[in-house]
N, C-alpha and C positions, 0 to 999 in steps of 0.2 A: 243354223241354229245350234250353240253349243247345249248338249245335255249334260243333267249333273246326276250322279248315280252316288247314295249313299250307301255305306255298309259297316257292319260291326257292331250295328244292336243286337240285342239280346237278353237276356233276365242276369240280375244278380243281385247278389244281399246287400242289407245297408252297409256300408266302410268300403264297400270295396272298388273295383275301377274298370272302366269300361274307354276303349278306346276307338272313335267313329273316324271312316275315312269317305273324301267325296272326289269322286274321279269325274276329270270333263272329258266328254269327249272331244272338244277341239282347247286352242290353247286359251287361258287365263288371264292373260297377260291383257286384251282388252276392258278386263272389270278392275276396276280402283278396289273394288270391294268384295271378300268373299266373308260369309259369314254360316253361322249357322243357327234356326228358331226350331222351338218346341211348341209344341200345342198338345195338353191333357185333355182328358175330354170334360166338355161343357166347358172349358175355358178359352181365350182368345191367344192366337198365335204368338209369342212373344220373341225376342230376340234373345238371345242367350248370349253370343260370342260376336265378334266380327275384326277382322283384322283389313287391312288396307294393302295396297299396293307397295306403301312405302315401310311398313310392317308396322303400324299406330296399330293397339289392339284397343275393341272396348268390350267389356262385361254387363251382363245384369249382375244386380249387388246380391242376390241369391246365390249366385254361384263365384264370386270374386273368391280367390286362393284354394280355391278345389278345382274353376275347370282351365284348361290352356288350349287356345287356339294358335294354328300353323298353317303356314301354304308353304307350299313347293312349286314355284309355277313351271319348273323345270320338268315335274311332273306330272303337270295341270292335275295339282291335287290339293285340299286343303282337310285339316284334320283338326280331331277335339278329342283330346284327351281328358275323361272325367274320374275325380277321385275323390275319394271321402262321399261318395252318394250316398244319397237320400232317398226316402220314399218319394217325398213330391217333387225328385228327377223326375217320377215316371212320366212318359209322354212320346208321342212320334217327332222325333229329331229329322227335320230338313237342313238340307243344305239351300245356299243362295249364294246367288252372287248379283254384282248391281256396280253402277258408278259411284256411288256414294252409300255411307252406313243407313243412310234413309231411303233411299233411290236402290229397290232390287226388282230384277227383271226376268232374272231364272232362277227354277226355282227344280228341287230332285225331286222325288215319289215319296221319301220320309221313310224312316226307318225304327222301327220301335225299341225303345228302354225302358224294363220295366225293372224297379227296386223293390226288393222283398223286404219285410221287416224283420 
């Protein structure tokens, strides 16, 4: 069973940029699909990023041209660089991975970002 382990949250003001990384412990290379979801509190999990095996990326349209996702599977790593944040960033960023950008199966501990105003 590969684990996924987030890291690189942390607080920071609105504009400015924050960059998450998700390390597997085994290799990558079996999920078509690595992504990354947020969940604020009282609100439902959402998808934020996901990029694919083949490198097709998809966004939520709240964060299109501020966030960019990457894998490395060379690294069994994949990452989310976020810029120009916002307060309603704020929330526990999971990483995933899965066969398909619908279909995830593992899922990290969640790492929190919090945006100050």
């Amino acid at each position: 069973q590969v684990q996924l382990v987030e890291s690189g949250g942390g607080l920071v003001q609105a504009g400015g940029s924050l960059g998450l990384s998700c390390a597997a412990s085994g290799s990558i290379f079996r999920f078509n699909a690595m992504g990354w979801f947020r969940q604020a509190p009282g609100k439902q999990r959402e998808l934020v990023a996901a990029i694919t095996s083949g490198g097709s990326t998809k966004y939520a349209d709240s964060v299109k041209g501020r966030f960019s996702i990457s894998r490395d599977n060379a690294k069994k790593s994949v990452y989310l660089q976020m810029d120009s944040l916002k307060p309603e960033d704020t929330a526990v960023y999971y990483c995933a991975a899965g066969q398909t950008t619908t279909w995830w199966t593992t899922w990290g501990q969640g790492t929190q970002v919090t945006v100050s105003s």
